[in-house]
N, CA and C of each residue as an Amber inpcrd file, in Angstrom:
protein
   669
-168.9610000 257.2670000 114.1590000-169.1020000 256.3290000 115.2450000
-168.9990000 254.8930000 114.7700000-169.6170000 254.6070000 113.6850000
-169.2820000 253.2250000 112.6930000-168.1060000 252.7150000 112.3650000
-167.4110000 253.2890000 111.9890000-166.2840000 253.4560000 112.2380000
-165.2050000 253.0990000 113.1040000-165.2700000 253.6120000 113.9690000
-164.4080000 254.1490000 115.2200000-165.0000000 252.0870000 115.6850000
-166.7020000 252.0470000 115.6180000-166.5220000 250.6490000 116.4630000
-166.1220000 249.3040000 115.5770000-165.9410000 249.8460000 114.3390000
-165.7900000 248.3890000 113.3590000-163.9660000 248.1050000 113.5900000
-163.1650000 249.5180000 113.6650000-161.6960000 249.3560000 114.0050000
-161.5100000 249.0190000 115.2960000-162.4810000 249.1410000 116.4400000
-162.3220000 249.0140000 117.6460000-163.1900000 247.4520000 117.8100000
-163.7750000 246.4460000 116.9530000-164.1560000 245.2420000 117.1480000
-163.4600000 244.1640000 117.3640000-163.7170000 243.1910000 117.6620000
-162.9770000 242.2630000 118.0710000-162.3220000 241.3590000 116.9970000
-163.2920000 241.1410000 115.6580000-162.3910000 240.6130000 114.6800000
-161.2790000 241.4580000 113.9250000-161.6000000 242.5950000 114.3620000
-160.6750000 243.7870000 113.4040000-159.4760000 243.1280000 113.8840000
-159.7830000 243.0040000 115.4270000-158.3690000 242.6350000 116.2980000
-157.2910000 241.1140000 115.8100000-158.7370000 240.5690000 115.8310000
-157.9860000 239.5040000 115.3340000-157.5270000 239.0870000 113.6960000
-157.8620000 239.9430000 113.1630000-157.2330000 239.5180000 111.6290000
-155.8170000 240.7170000 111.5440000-155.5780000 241.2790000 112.3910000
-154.6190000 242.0080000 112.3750000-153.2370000 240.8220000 113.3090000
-153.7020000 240.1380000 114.1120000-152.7300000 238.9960000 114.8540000
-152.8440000 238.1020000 113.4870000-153.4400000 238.1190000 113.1140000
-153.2210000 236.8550000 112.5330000-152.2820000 236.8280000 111.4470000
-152.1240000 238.1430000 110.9720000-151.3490000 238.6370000 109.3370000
-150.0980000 238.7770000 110.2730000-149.5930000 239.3340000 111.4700000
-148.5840000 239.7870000 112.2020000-148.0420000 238.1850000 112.2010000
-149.0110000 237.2920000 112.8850000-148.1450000 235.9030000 112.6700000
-147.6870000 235.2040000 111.4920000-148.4110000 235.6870000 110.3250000
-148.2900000 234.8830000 109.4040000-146.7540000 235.6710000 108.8660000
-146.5750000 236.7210000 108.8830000-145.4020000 237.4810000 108.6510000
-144.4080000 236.8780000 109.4700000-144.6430000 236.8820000 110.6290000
-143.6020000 236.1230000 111.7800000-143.0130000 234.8820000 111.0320000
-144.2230000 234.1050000 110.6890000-143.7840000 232.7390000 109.9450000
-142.6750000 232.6420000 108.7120000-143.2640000 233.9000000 107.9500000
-142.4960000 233.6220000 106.4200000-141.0500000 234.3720000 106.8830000
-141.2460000 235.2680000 107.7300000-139.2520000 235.2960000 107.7440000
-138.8490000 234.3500000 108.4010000-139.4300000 233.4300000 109.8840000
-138.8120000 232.4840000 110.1810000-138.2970000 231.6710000 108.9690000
-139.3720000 231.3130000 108.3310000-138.8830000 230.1710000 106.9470000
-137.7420000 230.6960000 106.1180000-137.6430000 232.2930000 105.8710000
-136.5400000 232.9000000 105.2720000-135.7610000 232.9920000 105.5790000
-135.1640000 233.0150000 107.0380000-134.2230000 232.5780000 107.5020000
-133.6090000 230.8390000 107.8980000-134.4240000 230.5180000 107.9340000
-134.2640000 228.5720000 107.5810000-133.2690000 228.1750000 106.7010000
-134.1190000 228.9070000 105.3130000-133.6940000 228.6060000 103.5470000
-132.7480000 229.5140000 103.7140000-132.1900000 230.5190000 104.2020000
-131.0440000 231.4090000 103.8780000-129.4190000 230.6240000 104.5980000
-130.0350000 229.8390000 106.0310000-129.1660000 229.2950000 107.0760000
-128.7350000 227.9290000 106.3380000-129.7010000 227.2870000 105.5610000
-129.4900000 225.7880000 104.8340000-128.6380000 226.2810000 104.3760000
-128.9530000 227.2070000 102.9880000-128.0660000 227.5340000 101.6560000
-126.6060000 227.7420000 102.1720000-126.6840000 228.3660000 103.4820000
-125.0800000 228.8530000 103.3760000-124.3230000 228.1750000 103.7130000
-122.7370000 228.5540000 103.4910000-122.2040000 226.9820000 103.7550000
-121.7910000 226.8730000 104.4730000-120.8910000 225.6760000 105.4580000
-119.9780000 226.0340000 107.1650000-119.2960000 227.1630000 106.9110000
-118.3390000 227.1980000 107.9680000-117.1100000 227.7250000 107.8270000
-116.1820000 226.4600000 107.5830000-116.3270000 225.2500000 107.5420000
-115.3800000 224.3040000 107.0510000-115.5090000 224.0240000 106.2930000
-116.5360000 223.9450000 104.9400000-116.6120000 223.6970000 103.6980000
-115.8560000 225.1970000 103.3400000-116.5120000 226.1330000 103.5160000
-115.9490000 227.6890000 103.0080000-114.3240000 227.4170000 102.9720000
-113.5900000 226.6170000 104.1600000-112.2080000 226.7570000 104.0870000
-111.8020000 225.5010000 103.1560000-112.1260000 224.5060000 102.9340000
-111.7950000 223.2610000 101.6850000-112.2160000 224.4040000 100.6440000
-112.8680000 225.2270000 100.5390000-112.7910000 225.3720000  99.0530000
-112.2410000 226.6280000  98.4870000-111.4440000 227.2210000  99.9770000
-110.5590000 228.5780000 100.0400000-109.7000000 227.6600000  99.0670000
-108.7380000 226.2820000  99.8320000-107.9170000 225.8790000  99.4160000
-107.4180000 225.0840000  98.2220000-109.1580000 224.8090000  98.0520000
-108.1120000 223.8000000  96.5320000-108.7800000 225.0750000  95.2870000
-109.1910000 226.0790000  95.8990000-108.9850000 226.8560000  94.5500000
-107.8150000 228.2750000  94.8570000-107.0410000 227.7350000  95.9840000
-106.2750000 228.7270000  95.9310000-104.9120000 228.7340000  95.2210000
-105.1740000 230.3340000  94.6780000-103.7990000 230.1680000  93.2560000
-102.0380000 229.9960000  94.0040000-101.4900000 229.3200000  92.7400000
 -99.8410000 229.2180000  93.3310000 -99.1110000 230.3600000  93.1120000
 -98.2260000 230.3470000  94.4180000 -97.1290000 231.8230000  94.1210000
 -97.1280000 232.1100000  93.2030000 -95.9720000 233.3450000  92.7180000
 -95.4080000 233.4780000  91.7910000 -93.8420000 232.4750000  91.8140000
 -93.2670000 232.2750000  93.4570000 -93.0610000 231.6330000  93.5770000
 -92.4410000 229.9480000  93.3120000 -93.8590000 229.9450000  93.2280000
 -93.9770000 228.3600000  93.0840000 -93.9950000 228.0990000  91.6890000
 -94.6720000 229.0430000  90.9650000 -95.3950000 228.4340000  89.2460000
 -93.5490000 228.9440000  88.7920000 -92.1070000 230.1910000  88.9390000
 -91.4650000 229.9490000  88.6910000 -90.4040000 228.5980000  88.8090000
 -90.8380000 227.8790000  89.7780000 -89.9940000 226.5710000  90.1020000
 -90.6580000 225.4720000  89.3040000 -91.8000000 225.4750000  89.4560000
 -92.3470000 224.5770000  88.6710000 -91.9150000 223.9940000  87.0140000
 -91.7950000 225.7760000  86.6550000 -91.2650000 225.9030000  84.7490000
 -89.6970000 225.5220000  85.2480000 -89.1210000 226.3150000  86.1440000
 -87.3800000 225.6610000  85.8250000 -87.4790000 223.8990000  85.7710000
 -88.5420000 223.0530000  86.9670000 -88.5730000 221.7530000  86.3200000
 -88.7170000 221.0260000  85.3780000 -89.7370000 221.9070000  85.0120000
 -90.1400000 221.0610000  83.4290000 -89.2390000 221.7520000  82.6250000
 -88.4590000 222.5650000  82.6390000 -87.3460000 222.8790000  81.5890000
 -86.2580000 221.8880000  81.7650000 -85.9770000 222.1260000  83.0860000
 -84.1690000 220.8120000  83.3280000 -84.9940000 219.2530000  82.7730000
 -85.9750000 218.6980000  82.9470000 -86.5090000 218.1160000  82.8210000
 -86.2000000 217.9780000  81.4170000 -87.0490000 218.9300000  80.7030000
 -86.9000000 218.5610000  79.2250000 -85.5480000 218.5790000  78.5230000
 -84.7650000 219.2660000  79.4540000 -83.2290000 219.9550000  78.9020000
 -82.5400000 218.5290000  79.0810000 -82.7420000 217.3660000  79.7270000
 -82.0560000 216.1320000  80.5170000 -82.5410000 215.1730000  79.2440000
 -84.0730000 215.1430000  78.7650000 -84.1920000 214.1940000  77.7770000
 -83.9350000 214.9690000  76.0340000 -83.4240000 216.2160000  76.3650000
 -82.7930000 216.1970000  74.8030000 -81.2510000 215.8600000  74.8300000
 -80.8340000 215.7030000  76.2340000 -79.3830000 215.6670000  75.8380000
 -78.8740000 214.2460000  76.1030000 -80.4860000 213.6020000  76.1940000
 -80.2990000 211.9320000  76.5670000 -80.3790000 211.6510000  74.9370000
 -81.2060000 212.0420000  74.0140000 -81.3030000 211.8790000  72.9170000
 -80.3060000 212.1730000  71.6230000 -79.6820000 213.4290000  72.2950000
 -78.7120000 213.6910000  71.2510000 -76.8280000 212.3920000  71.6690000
 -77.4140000 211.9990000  72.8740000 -76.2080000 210.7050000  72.9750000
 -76.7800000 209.6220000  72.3850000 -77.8620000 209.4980000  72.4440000
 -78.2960000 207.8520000  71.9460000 -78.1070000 208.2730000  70.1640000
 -77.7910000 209.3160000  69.6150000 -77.9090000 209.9010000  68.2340000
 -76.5590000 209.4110000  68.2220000 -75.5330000 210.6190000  68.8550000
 -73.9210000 209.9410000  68.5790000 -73.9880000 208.9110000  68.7570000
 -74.0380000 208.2800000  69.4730000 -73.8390000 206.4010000  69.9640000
 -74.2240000 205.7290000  68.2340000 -75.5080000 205.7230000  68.2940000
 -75.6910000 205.3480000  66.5610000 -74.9760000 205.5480000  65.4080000
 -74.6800000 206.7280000  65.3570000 -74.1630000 207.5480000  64.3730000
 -72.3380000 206.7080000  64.3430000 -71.8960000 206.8670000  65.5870000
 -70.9060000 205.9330000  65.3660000 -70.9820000 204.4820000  65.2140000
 -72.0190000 203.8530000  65.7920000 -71.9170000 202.6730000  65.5310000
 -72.0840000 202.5490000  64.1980000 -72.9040000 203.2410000  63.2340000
 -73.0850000 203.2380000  62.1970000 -71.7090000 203.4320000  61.0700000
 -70.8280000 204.5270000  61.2460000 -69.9700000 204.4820000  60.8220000
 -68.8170000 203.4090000  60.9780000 -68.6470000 202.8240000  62.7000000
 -67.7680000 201.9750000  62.5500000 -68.2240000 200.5160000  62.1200000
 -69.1590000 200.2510000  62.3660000 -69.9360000 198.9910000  62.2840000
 -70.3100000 198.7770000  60.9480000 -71.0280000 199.7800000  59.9810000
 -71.8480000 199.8540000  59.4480000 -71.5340000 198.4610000  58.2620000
 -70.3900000 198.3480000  57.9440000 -69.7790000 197.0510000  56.6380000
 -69.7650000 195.9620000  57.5710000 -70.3450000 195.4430000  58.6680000
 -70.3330000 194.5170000  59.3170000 -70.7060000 193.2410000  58.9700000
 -71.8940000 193.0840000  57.9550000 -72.2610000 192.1020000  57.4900000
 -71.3950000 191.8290000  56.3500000 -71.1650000 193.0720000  55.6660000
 -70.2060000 193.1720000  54.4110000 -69.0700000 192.5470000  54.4350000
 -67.9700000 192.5090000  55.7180000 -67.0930000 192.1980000  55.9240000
 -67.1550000 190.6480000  56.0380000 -68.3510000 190.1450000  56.6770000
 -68.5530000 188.9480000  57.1990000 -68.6520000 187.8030000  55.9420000
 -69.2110000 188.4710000  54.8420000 -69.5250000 187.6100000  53.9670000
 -68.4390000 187.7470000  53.2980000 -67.6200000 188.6810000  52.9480000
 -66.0920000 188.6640000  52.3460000 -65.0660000 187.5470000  52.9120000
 -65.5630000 187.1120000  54.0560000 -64.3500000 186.1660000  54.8800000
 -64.7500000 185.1130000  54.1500000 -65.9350000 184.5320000  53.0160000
 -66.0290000 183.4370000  52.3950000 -65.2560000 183.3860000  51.0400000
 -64.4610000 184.4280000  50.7570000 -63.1230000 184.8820000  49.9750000
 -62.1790000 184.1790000  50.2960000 -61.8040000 184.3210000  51.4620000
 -60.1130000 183.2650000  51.9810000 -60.4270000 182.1790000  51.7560000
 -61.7150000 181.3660000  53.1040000 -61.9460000 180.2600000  53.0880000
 -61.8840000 179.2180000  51.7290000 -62.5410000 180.0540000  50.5940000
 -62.2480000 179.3560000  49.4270000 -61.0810000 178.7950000  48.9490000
 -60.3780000 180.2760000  48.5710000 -59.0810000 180.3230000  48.4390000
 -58.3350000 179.0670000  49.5160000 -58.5730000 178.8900000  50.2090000
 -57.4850000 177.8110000  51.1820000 -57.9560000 176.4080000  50.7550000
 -59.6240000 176.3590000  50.7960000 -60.1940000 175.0980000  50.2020000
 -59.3430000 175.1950000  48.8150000 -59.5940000 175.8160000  47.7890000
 -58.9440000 175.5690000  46.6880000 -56.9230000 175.1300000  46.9540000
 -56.4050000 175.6210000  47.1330000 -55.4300000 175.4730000  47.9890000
 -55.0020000 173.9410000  48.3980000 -55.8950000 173.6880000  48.8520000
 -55.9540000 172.1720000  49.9350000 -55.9470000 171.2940000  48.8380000
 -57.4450000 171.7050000  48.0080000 -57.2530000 170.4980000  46.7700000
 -56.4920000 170.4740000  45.5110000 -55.8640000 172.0010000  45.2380000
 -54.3430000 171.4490000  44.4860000 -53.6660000 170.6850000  44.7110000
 -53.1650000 171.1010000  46.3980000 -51.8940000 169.9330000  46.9220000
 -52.3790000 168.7070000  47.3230000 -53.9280000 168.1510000  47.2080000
 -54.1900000 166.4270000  47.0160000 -54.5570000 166.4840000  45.8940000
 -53.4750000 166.6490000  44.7540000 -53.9340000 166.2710000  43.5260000
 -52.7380000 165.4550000  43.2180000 -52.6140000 164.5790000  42.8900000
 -51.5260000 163.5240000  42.7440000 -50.9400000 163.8920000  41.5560000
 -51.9010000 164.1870000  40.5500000 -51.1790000 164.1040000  38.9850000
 -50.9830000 166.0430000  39.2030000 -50.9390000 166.7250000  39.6790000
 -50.2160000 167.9060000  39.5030000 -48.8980000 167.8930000  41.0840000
 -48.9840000 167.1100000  41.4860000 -47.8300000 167.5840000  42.8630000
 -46.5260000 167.5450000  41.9710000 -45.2720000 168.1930000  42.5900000
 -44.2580000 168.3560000  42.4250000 -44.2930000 168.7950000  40.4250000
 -45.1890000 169.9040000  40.2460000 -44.9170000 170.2500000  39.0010000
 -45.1810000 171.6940000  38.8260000 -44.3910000 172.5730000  37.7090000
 -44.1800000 173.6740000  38.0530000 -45.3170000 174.5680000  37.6770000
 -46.5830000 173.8430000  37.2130000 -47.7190000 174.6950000  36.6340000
 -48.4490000 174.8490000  38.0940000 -48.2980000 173.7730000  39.3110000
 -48.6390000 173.3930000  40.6630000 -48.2750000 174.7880000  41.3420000
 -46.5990000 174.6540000  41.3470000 -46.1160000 175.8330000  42.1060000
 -46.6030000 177.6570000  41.7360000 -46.5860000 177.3480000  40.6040000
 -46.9440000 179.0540000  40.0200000 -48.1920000 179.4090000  40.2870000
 -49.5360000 178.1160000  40.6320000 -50.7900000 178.1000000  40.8800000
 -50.7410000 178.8150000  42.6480000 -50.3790000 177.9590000  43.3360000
 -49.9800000 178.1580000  44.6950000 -49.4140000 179.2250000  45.0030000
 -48.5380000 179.8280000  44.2000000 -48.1950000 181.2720000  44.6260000
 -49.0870000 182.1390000  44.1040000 -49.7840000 182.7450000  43.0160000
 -50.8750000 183.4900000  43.0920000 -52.0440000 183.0750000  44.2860000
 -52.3430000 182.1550000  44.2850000 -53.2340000 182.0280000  45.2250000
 -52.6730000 182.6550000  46.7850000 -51.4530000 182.7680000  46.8210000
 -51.1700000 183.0240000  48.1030000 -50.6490000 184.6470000  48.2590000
 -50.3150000 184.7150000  46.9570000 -50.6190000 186.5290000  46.7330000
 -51.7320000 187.1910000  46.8620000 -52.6570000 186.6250000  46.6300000
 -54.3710000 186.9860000  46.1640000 -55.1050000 186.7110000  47.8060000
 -54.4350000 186.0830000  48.7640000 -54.6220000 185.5380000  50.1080000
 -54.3790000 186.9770000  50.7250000 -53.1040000 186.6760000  50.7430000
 -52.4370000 188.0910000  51.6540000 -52.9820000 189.5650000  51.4490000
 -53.1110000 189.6460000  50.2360000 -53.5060000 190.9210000  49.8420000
 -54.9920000 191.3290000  50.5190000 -55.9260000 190.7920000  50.4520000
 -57.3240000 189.8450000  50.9880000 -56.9350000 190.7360000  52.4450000
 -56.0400000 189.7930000  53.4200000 -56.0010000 190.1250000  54.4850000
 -55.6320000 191.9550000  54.6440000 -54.5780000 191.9480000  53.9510000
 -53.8390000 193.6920000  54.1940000 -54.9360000 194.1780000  54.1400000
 -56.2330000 194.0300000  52.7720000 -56.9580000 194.7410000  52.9510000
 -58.2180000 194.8140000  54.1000000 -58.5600000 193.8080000  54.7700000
 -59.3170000 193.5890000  55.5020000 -58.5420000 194.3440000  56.9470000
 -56.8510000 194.1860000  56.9000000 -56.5480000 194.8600000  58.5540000
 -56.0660000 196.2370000  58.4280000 -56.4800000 196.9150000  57.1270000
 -56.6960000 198.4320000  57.0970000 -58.0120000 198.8460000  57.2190000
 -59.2130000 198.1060000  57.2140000 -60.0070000 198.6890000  57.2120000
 -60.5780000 197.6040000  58.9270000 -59.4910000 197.2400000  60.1330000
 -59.7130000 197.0890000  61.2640000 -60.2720000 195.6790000  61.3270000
 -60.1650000 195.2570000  60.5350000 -60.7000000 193.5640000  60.7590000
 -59.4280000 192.4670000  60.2290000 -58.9240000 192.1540000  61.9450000
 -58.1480000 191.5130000  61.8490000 -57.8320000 190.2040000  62.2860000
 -57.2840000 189.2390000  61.5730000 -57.1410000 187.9230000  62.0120000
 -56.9200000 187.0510000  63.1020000 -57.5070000 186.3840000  64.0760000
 -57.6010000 185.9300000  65.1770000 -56.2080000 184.7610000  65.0700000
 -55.4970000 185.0970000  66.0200000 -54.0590000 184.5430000  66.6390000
 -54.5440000 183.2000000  67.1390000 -54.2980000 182.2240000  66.4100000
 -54.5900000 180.4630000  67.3230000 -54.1980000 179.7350000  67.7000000
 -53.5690000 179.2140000  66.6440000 -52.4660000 178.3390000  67.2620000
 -51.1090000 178.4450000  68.3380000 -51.2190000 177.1980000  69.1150000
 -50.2420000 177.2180000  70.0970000 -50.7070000 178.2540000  70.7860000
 -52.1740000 178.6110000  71.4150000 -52.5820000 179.7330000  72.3140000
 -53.5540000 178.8470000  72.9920000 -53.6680000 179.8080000  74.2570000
 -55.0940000 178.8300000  74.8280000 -56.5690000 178.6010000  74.7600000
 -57.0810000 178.0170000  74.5620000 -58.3740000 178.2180000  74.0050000
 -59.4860000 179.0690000  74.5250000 -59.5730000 180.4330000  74.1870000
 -60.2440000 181.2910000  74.6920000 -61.9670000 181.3240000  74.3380000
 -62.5920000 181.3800000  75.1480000 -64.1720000 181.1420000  74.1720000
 -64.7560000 182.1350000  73.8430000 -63.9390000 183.6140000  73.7530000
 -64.2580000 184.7080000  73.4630000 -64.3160000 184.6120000  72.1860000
 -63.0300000 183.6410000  71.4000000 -62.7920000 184.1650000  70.2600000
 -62.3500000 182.6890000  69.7710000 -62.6530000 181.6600000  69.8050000
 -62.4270000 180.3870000  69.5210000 -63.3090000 179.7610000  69.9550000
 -63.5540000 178.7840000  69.0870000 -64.8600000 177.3490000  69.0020000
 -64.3890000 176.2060000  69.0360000 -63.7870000 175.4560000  70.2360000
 -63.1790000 174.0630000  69.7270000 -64.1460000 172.8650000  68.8430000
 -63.8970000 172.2250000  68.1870000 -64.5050000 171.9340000  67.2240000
 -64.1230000 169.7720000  67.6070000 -62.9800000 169.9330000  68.4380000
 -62.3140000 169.1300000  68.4230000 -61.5100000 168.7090000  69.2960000
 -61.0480000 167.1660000  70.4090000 -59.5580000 167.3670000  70.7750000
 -58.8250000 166.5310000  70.2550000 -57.5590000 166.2750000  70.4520000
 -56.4330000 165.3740000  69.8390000 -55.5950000 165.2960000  71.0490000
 -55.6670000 164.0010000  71.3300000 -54.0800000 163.6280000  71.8010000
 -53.0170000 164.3550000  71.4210000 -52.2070000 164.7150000  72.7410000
 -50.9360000 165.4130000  73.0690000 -50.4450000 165.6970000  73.8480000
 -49.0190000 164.7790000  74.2910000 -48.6590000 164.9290000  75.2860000
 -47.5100000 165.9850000  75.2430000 -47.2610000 166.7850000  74.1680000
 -46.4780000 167.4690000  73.7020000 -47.0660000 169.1080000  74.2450000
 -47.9440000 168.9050000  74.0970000 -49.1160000 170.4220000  74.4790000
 -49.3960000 170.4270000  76.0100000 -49.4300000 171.4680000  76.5570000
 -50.7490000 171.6420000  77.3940000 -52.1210000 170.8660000  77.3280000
 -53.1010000 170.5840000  78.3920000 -54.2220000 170.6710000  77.8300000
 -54.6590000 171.4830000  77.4880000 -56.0460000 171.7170000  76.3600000
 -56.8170000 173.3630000  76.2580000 -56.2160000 173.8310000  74.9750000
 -54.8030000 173.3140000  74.5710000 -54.1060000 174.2010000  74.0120000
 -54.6420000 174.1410000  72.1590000 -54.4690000 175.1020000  71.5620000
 -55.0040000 175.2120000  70.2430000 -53.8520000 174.4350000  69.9140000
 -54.0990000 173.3050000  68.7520000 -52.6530000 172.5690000  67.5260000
 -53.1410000 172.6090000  66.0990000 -55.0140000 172.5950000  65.8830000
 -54.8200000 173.0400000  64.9190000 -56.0560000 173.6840000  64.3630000
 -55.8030000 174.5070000  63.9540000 -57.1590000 175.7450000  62.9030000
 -58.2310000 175.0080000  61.7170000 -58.8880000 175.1200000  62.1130000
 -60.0120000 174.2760000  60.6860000 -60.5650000 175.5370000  60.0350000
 -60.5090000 177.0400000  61.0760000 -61.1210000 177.8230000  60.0330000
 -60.9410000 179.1650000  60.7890000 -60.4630000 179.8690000  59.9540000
 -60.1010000 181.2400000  60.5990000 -60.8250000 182.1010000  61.2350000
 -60.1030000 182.8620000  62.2650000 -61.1860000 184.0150000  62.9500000
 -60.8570000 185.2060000  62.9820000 -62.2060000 186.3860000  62.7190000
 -61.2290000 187.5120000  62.5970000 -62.5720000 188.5580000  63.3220000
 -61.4700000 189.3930000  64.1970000 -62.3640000 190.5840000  64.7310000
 -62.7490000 191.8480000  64.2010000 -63.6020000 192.6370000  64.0470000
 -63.2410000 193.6980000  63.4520000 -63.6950000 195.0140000  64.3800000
 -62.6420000 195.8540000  64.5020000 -62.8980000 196.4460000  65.7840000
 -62.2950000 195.8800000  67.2450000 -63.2800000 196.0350000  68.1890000
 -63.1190000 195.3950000  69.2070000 -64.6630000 194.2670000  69.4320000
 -65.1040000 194.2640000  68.2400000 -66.4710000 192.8010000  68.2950000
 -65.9280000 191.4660000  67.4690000 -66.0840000 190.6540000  67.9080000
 -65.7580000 189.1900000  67.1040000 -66.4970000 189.4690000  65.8700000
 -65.8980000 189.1440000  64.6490000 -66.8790000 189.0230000  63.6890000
 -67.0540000 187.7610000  63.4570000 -66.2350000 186.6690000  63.9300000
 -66.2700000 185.1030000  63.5920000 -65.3670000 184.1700000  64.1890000
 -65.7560000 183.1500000  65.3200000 -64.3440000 182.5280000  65.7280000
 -63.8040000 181.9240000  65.2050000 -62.7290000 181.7330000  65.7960000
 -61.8400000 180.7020000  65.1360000 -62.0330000 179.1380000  65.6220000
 -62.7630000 178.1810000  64.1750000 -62.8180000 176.9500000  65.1270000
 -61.5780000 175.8920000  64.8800000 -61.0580000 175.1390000  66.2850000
 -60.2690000 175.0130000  66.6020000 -59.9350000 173.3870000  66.7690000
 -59.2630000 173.0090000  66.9960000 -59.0050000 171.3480000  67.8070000
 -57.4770000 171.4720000  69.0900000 -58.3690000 171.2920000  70.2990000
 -57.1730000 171.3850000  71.5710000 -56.8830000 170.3100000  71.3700000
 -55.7320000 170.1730000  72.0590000 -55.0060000 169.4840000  73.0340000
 -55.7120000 168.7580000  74.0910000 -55.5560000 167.5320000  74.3840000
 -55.7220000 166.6450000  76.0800000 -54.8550000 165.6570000  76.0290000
 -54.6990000 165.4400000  76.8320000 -53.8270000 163.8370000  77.7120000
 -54.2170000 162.9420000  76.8320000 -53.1340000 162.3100000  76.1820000
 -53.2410000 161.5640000  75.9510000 -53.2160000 160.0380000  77.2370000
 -54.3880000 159.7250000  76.6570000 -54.9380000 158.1150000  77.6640000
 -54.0710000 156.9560000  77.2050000 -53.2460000 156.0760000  78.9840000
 -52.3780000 154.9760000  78.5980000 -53.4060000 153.7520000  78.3650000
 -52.7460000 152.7790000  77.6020000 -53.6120000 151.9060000  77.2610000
 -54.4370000 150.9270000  78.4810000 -53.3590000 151.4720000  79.4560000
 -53.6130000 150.6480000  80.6580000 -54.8260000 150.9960000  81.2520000
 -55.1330000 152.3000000  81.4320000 -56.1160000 152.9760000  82.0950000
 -56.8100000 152.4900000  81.2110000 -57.0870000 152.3630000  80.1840000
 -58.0640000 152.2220000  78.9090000 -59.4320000 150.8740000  79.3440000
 -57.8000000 149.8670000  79.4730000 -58.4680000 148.8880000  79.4160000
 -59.3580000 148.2410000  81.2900000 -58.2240000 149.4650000  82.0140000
 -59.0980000 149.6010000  83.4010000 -60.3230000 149.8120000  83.3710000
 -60.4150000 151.2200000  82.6550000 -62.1560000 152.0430000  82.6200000
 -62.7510000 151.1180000  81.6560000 -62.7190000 150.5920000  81.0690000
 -63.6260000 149.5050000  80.4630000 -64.2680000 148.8550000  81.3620000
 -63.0720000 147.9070000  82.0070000 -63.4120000 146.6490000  82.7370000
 -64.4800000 147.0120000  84.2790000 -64.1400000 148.4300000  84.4450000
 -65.1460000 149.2440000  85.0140000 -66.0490000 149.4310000  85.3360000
 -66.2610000 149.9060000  83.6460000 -67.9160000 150.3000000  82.9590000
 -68.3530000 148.6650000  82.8220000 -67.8960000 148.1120000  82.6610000
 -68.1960000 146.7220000  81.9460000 -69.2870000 146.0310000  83.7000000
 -67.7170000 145.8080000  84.4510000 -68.9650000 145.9700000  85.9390000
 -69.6810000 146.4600000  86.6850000 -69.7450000 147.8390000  86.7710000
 -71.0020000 148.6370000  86.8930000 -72.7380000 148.3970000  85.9760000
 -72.1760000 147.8010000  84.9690000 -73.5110000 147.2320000  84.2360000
 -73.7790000 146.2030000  84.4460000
């Protein structure tokens, strides 16, 4: 009978609601913390996508790029190789050649000051001097326009600034203006690059005395 009324009392009753609520509570809260944690469905899909893998597709196109790719800068490299490689061969005596052209120049200076030598002109140790020197000239050149470096054409041509330096003009009414009359120092290309111009003295109008003394009287009143 003790029993029967302690399960049938009124606190029995109530500590049995009270554990039923408190249970009620902790899955509410477990479902709270389970609903936070999880993620949208729109985060779930951003992160379908940036971890989603590429075709087979795609990762084959990808390698043919980076192959043509790489296939484009070895065959950019093996031209910039020839390009060198010849410049090297044709070019390569370029400086060599350049400083050899101070060979003639001598030779002509020497040349120049035989024939202003008063006490050797018109004598035959003069003449025999002058012809080796002019054997030893030519030869100079043959060898310089077999190996493509050849002498720049000047005189009586027009003064080109590709390949000529006027240095100079002279009265001449005999010439063109512009026109080359005379060479102070030879020019020679080798190949198709200048290795040195030719500097030069043109041609201009010669000025009448009349005008002369006009543009003076000119300048004279303008000041």
């Amino acid at each position: 009978m003790e029993k029967e009324e302690n399960q049938n009392s009124p606190s029995s009753g109530q500590n049995q609601n009270k554990e039923t609520e408190k249970h009620e509570d902790n899955l509410a809260e477990k479902n709270k913390q389970e609903t936070k944690d999880e993620p949208t469905e729109e985060v779930k899909g951003e992160t379908k996508e940036e971890t989603k893998e590429p075709t087979p597709e795609e990762k084959i196109a990808e390698l043919e790029d980076k192959v043509a790719r790489t296939f484009a800068e070895m065959e950019n490299q093996r031209r910039r190789f020839e390009k060198e490689k010849e410049d090297a061969f044709e070019y390569g005596g370029f400086s060599f050649a350049k400083e050899a052209l101070n060979l003639i120049d001598n030779l002509e200076r020497s040349t120049h000051v035989l024939k202003s030598d008063d006490k050797l002109k018109e004598t035959e140790a003069l003449k025999k001097t002058l012809e080796h020197l002019d054997i030893i000239k030519k030869d100079l050149i043959s060898i310089f326009e077999k190996n493509n470096i050849k002498l720049i054409d000047s005189i009586n041509k027009k003064l080109d600034p590709n390949f000529h330096q006027a240095m100079m003009e002279i009265e001449d009414d005999t010439k063109e203006p512009g026109t080359i009359i005379q060479e102070i120092q030879k020019g020679f290309t080798i190949k198709d690059r200048l290795l040195r111009p030719s500097l030069v003295g043109v041609s201009k109008k010669v000025t009448n005395k009349k005008e002369k003394t006009a543009e003076n009287q000119e300048n004279k009143e303008n000041k």
